[in-house]
C-alpha positions as CSV (number, residue, x, y, z in Angstrom):
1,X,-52.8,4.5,-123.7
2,X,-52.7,8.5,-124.0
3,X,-56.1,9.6,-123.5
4,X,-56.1,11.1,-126.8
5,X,-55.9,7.5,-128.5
6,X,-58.3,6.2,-125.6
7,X,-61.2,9.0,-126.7
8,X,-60.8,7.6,-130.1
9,X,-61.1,4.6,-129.3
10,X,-64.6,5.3,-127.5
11,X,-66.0,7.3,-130.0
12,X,-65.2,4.4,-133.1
13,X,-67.0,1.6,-129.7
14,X,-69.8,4.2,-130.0
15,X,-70.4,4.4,-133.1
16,X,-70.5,0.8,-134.0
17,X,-73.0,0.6,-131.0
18,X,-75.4,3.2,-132.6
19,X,-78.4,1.7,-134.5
20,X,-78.6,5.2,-136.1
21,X,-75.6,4.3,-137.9
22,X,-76.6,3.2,-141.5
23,X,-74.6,3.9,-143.3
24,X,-72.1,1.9,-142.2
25,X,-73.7,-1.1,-143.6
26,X,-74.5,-3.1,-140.7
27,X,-77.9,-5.0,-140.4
28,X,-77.8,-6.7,-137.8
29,X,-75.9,-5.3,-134.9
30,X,-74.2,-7.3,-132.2
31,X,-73.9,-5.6,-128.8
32,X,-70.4,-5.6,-127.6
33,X,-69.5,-6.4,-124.2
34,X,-67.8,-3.1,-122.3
35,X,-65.0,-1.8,-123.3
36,X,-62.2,0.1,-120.9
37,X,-59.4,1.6,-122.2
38,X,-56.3,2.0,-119.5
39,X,-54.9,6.1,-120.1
40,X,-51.3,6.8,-118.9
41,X,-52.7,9.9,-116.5
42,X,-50.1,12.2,-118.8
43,X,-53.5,14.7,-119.4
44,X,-54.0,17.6,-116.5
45,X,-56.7,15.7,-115.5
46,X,-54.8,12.3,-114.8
47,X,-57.2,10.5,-116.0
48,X,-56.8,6.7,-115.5
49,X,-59.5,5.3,-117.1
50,X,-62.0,5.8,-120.0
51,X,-65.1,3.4,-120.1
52,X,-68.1,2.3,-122.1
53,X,-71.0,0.3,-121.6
54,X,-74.1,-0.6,-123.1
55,X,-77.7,0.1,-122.3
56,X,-80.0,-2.6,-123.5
57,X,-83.4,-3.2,-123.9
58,X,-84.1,-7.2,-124.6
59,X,-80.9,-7.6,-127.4
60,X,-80.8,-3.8,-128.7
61,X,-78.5,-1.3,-127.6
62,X,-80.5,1.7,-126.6
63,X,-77.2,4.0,-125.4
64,X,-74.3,4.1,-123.9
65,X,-72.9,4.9,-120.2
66,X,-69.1,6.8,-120.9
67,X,-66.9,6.4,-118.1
68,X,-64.3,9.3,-116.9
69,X,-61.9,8.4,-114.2
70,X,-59.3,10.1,-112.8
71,X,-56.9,9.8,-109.8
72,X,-54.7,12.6,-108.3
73,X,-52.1,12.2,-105.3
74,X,-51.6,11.4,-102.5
75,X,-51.6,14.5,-100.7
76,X,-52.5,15.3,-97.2
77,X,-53.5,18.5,-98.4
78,X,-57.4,18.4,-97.4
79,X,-57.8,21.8,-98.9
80,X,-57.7,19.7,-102.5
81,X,-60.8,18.4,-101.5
82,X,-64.0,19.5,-103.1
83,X,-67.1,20.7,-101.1
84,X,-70.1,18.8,-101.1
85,X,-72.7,21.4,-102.2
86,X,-70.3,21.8,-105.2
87,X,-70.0,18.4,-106.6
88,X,-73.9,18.1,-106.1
89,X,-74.0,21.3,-108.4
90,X,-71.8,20.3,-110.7
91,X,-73.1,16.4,-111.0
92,X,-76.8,18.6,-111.4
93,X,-75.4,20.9,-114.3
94,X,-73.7,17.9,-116.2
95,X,-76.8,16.1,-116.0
96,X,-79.8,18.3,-115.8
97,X,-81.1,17.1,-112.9
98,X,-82.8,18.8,-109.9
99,X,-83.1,16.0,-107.6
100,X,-79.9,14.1,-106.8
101,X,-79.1,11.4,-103.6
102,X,-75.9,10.9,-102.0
103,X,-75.2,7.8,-100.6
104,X,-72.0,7.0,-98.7
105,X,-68.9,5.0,-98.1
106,X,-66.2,4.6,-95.3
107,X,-63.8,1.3,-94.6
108,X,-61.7,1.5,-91.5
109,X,-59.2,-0.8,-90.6
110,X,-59.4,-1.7,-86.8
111,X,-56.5,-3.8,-86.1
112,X,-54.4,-0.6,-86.5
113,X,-57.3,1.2,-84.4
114,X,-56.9,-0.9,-81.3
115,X,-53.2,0.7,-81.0
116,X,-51.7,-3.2,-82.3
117,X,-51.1,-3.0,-85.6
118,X,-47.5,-4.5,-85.6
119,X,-48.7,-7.3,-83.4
120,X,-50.2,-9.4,-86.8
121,X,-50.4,-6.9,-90.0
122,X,-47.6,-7.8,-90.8
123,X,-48.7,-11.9,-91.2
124,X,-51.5,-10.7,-94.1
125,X,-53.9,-10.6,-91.1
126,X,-56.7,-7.7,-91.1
127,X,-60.0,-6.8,-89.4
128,X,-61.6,-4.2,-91.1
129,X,-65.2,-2.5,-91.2
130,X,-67.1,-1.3,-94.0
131,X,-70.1,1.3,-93.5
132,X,-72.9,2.9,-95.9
133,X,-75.2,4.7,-95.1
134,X,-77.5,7.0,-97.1
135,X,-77.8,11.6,-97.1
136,X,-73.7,12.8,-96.8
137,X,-73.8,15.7,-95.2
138,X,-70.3,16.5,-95.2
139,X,-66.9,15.7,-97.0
140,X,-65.1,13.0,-94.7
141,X,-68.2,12.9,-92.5
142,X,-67.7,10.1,-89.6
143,X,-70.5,7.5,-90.8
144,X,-74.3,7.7,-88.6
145,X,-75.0,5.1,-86.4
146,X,-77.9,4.2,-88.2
147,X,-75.8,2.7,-91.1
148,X,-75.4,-0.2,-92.2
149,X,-71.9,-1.8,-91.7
150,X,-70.2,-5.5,-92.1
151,X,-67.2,-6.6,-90.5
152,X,-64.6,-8.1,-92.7
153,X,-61.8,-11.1,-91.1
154,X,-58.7,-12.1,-92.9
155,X,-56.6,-13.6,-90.6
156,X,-53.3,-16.0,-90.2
157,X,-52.8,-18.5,-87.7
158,X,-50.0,-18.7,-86.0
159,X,-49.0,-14.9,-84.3
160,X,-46.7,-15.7,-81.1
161,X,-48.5,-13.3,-79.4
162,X,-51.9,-14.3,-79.6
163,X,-53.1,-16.4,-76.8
164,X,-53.7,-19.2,-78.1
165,X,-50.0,-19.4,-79.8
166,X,-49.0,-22.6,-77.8
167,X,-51.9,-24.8,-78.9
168,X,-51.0,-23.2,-82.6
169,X,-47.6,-25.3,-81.8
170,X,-49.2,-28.3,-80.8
171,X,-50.9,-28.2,-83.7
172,X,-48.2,-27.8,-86.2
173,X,-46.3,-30.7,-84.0
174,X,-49.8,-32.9,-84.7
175,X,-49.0,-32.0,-88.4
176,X,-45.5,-33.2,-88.7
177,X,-46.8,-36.2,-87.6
178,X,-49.8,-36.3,-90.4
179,X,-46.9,-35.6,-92.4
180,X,-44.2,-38.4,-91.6
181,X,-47.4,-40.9,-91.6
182,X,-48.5,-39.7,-95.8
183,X,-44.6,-39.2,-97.1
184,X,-42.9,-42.1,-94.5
185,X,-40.1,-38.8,-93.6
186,X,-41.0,-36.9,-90.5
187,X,-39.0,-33.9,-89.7
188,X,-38.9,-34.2,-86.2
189,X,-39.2,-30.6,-84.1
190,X,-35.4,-29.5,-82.6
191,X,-36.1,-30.0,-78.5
192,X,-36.9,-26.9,-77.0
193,X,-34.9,-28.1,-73.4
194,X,-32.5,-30.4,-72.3
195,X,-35.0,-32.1,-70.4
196,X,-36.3,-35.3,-73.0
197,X,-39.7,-36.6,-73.5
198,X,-38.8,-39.8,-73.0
199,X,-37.7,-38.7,-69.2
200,X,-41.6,-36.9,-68.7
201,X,-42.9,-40.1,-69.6
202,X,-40.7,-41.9,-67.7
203,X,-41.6,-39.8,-64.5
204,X,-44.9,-39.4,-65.2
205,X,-45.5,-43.5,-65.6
206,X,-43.6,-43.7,-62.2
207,X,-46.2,-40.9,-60.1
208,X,-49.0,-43.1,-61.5
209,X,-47.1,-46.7,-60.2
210,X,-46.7,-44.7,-56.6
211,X,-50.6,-43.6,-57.2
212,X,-52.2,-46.9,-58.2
213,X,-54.4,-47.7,-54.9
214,X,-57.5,-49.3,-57.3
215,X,-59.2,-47.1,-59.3
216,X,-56.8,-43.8,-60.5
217,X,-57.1,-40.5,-58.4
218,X,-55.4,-37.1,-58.5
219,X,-54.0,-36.6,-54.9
220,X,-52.4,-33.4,-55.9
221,X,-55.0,-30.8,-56.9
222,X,-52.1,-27.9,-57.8
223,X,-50.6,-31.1,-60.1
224,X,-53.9,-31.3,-62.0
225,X,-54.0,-27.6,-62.7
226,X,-50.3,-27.3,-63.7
227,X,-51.2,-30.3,-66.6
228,X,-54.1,-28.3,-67.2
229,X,-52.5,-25.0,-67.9
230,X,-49.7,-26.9,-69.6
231,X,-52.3,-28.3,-72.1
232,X,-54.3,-25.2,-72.4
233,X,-51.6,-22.8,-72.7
234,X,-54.2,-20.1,-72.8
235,X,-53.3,-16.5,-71.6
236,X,-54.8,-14.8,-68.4
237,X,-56.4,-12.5,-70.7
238,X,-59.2,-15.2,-72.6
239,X,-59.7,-18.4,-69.9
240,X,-63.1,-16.6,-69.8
241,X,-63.9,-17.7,-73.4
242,X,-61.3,-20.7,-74.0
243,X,-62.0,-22.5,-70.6
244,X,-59.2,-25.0,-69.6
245,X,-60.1,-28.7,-69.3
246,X,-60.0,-30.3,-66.4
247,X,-60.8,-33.7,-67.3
248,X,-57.9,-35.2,-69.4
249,X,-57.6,-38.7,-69.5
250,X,-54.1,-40.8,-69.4
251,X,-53.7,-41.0,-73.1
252,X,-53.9,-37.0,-73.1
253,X,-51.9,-36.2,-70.3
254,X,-49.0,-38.6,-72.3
255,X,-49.8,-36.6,-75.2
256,X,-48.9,-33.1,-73.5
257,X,-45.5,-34.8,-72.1
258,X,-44.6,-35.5,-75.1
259,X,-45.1,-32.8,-77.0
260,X,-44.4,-30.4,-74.4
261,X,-40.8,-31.0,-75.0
262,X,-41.1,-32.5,-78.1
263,X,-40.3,-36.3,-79.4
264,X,-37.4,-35.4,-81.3
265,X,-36.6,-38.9,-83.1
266,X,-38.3,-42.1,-83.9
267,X,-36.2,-43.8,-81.9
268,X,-37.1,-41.6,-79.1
269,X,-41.2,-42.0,-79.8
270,X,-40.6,-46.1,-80.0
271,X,-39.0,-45.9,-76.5
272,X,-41.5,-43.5,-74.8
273,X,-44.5,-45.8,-75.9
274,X,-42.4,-49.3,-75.2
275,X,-41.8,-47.7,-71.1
276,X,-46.1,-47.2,-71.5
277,X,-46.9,-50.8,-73.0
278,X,-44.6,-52.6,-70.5
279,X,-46.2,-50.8,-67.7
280,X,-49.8,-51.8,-69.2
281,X,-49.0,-55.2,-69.6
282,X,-46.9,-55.8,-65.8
283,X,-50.0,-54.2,-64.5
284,X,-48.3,-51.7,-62.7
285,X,-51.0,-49.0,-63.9
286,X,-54.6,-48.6,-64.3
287,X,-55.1,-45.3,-66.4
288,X,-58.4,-43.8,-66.8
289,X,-59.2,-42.6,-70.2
290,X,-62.7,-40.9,-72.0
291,X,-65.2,-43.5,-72.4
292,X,-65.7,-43.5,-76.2
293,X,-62.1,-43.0,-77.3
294,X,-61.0,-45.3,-80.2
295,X,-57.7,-44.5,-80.5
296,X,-55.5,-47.8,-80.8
297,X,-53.6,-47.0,-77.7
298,X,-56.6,-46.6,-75.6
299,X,-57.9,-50.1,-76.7
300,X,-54.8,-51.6,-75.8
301,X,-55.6,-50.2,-72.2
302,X,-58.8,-51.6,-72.4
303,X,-57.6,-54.8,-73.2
304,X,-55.3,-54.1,-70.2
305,X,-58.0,-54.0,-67.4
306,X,-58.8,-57.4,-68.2
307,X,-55.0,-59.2,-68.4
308,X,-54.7,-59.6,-72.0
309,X,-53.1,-57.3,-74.4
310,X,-52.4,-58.2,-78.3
311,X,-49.1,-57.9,-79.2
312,X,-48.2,-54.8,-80.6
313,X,-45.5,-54.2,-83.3
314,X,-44.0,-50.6,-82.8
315,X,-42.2,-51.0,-86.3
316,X,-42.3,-48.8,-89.5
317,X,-45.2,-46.1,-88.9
318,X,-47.4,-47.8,-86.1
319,X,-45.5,-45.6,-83.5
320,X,-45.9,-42.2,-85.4
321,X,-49.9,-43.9,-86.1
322,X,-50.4,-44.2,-82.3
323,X,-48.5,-40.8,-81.2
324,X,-51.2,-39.2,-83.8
325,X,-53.9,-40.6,-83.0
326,X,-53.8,-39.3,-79.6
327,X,-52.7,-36.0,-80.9
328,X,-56.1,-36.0,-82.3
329,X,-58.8,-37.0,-80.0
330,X,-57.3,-34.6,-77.5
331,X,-57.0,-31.7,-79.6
332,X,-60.5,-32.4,-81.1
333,X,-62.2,-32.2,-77.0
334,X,-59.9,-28.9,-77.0
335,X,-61.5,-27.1,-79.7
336,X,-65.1,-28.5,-79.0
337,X,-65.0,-27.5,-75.7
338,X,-64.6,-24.3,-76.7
339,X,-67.5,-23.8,-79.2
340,X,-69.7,-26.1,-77.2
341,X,-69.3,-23.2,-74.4
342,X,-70.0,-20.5,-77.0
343,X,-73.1,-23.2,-77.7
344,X,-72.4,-23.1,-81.6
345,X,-73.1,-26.7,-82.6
346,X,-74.1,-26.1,-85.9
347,X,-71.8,-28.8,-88.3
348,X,-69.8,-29.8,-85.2
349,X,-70.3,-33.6,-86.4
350,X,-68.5,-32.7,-89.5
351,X,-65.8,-31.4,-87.5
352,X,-64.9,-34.4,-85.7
353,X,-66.0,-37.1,-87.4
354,X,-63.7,-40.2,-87.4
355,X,-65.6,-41.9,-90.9
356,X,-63.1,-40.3,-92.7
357,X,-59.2,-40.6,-93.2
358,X,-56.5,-39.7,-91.0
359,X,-55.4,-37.1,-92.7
360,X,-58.7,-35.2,-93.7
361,X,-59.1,-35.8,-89.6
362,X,-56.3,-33.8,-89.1
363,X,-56.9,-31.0,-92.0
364,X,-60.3,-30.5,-90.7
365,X,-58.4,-29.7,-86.7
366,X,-56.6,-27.3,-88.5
367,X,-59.8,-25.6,-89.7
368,X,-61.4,-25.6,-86.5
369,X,-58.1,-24.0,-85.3
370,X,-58.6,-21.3,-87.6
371,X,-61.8,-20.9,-86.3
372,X,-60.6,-20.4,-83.1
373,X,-57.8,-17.7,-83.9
374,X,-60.7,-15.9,-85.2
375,X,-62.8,-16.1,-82.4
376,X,-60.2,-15.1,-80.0
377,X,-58.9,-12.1,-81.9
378,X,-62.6,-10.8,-82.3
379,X,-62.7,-11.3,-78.3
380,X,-59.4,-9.9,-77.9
381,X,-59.4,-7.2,-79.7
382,X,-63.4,-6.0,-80.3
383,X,-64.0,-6.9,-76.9
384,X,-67.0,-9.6,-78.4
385,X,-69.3,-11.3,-76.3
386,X,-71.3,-14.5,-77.0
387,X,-73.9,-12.3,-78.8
388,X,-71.6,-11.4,-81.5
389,X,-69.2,-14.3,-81.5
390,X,-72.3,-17.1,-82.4
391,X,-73.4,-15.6,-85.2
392,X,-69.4,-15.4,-86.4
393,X,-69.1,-18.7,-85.1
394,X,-71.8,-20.0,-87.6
395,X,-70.5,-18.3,-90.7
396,X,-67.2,-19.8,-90.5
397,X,-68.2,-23.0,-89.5
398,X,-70.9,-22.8,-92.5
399,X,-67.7,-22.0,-94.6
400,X,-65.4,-24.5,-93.5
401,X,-68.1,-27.4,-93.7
402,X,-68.2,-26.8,-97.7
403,X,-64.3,-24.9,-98.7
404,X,-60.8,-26.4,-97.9
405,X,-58.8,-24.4,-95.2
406,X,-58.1,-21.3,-96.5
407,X,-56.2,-18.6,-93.9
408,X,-56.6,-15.8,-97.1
409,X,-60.4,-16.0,-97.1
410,X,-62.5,-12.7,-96.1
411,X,-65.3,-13.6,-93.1
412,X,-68.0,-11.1,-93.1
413,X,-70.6,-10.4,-90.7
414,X,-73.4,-7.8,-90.4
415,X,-73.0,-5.9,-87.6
416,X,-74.1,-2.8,-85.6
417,X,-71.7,0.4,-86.2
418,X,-72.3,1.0,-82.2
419,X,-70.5,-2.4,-81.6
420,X,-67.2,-0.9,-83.2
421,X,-67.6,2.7,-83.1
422,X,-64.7,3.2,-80.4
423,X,-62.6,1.4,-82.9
424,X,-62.9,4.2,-85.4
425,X,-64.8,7.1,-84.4
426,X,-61.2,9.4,-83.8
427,X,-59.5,7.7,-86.8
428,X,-58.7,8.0,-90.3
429,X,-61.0,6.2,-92.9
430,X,-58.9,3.8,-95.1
431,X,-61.7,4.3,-97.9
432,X,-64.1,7.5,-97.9
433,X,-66.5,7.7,-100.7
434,X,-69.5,9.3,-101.7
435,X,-72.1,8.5,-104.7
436,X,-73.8,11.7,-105.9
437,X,-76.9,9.6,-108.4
438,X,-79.9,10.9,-110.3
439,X,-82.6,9.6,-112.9
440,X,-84.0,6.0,-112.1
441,X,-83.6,2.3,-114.0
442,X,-81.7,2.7,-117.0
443,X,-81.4,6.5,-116.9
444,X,-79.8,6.8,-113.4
445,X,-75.8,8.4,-113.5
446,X,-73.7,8.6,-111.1
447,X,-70.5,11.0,-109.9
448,X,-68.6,9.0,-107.3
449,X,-65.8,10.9,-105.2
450,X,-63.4,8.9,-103.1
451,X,-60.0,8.8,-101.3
452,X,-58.1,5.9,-100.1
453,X,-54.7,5.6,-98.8
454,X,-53.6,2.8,-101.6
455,X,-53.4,3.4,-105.0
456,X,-56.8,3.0,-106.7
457,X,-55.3,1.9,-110.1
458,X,-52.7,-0.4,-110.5
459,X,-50.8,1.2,-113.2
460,X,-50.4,4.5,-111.4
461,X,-47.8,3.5,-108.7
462,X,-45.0,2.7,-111.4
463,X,-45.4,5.7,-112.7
464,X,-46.5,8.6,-110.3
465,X,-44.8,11.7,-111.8
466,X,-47.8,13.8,-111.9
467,X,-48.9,12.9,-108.5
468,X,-48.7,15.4,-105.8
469,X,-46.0,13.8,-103.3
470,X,-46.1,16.4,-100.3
471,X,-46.1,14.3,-97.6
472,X,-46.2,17.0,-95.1
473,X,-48.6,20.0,-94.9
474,X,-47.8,22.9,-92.6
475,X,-44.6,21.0,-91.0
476,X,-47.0,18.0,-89.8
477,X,-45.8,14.8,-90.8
478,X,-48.8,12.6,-89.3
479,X,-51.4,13.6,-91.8
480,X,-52.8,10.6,-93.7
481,X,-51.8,11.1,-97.2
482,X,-55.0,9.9,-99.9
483,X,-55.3,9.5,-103.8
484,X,-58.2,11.5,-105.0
485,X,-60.3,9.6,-107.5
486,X,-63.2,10.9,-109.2
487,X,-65.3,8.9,-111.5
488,X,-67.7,10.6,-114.1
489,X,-70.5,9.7,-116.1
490,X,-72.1,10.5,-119.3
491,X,-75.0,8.7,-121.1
492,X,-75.6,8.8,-124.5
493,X,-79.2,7.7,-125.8
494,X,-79.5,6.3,-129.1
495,X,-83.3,6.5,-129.2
């Protein structure tokens, strides 16, 4: 609306709100909720906004709190900034106060700080800090160590560069298969090589024939750490934190050959565990596998160390059953591992349990997943230790025990501005803001002063005419443009 139709607007809310008022005929008054009338910026002032809100005291309206906001920009031009000693004078004049407090306000974005901003912005991904702290002394002003700050995590799963990309993979192959076992269709993955998985099984069940001497041993020590890095798949830069197992059993070492190149029919997965049954039952091997494991291909080797195997169908789903299975325990000890080393237990039953369907099994793999991505990039990028990462640790696994997986959803954790202060102590705020407040209770006002790099107000970036749009200042081109907003109060007592 034009501001001239907003004020009206304000003044009729007001008036109906005033107990004074009799004439109108009203006897009993009912207290309106706010009202907030959106203004088209055409006025010098471009104001935004107009506002009003009750005061109350028990179910009587005892004033009103008018709202003024206005946005101007963005401009680079830091000379369109006020000072701070004025907008404390002014706030003081407006309001008759001598004694005012100035609290601040400053978000920083610190993705884009550690110099990798195109490496997952562009997925919806941010890692961001906000910081208060109490007495501005300056316009701008980098925020006191002594402030008060939370870090805020919004991240996708799923980056090819991050380190853990390749267990991402074998997590979204683990899904197709959750997926072909609820909806009977499984879109199976293109093969990444010419090489088939159905020849790594082969190979791999004829190393173990050549092998068999009684019980199962690696000979080759550089064999065990290429299936462990081929598992893993963790980068140089984080096997301090994601620590690469070195005890996979025979049903997980099948899993990594067959999804290292990827089963890529049914036909294909039918024949690959058809070479393993036939081996089991000719007694040609002996595999080791976890004590504890339930899966149904590891009680069919069971049954093989004593001669007698049931007879298994690998018809309709059973094969895609079995392959997933598998997928799961082994993926499950992957992601434990890794938070049993950062020692954060807390919920970790709920993460693995096997009481409850297949497919929640599998949903709940995907959150720890998430869990991990976030752990890693806080490592990766924050430089975190164990210190920092627990406390992370227990907030998301707090989250995850009692919310569905959700990549959108904002982390936050308390945190020390020192921790992150490299992160942000040369760069440009995303959010600056300062509150300028006097009175107490009811009675306190406030002036707030801010400037962010988005739009404040929706309705502004369609139509931006009377925005300044200099996008360079003094032939410099890498000044951060901002919106000015300023939002002013008024308070009108009815008694």
């Amino acid at each position: 609306l034009p501001v001239c139709v907003s004020r009206q607007l304000i003044s009729l809310y007001t008036t109906l709100q005033n107990p004074n008022m009799t004439y109108l005929g009203m006897s009993d008054l009912v207290v309106l909720p706010p009202l907030w009338a959106r203004c088209d910026g055409s006025d010098p002032q471009h104001t935004c906004w107009i506002g009003a809100e009750p005061l109350k005291a028990g179910n009587k309206v005892t004033g009103l709190n008018i709202y003024l906001v206005s946005c101007d920009g963005p401009t680079a031009d830091k000379t369109r900034f006020p000072n701070l000693e004025e907008l404390k004078m002014e706030h003081k004049i407006r309001h008759h106060s001598s004694v005012v407090t100035t609290k601040g306000f400053a978000q920083y974005e610190l993705i884009a700080a550690a110099a990798i901003e195109d490496t997952i912005a562009e997925s919806g991904s941010s890692i961001y800090v906000d910081i208060t702290w109490n007495g501005v002394e300056k316009i701008l002003e980098t925020p006191p160590l002594i402030s008060a700050a939370t870090l805020n995590i919004a991240l996708e799963s799923g980056d090819p560069r991050s380190p853990v990309f390749q267990l991402y993979r074998e997590l979204q192959f683990l899904l197709v298969l959750a997926e072909g076992l609820k909806t009977g269709v499984t879109e199976w993955p293109e093969p990444s090589e010419s090489e088939s998985a159905l020849k790594l099984v082969q190979e791999f069940l004829t190393d173990l024939k050549k092998k068999l001497d009684g019980d199962y041993i690696f000979e080759n020590k550089n064999e065990t750490e290429k299936i462990k890095c081929d598992t893993a798949a963790v980068d140089s830069c984080i096997k301090s934190i994601f620590g690469e197992r070195g005890d996979l059993d025979f049903t997980e070492q099948l899993w990594c050959k067959m999804k290292s190149k990827f089963v890529s029919s049914y036909q294909e997965l039918i024949d690959c565990f058809t070479l393993v049954i036939k081996s089991l039952e000719r007694g040609e091997i002996q595999p080791w596998i976890h004590q504890g494991s339930s899966s149904s291909l590891s009680q069919l080797i069971q049954q093989s160390y004593h001669g007698k195997m049931e007879d298994v169908s690998l018809r309709d789903i059973a094969p895609i059953q079995m392959l997933l299975e598998v997928g799961l325990e082994k993926m499950k000890k992957d992601y434990v591992s890794f938070f049993i080393e950062q020692k954060s237990l807390l919920f970790q039953d709920y993460f693995i349990s096997t009481s409850v369907d297949v497919q929640e099994q599998v949903h709940r793999v995907q959150k720890l997943h998430h869990m991990l991505e976030i752990m890693v990039s806080c490592t990766g990028l924050l430089q975190f230790r164990h210190e920092n990462l627990f406390p992370l640790t227990q907030i998301c696994m707090k989250y995850y025990k009692e919310n569905p997986l959700n990549e959108k959803h904002v982390f936050q954790l308390p945190i020390r501005p020192a921790l992150v202060k490299k992160f942000y102590q040369n760069d440009n705020p995303e959010v600056w803001k300062m509150e300028i407040s006097s009175g107490h209770g009811q009675k306190e006002v406030k002036t707030t002063w801010q400037v962010s790099t988005n739009a404040p107000v929706e309705h502004r970036t369609s139509n931006n005419s009377g925005f300044l749009s200099d996008s360079t200042v003094n032939g410099s081109s890498e000044e951060r443009l901002y919106f000015i907003t300023m939002t002013q109060c008024s308070q009108v007592q009815f008694t």
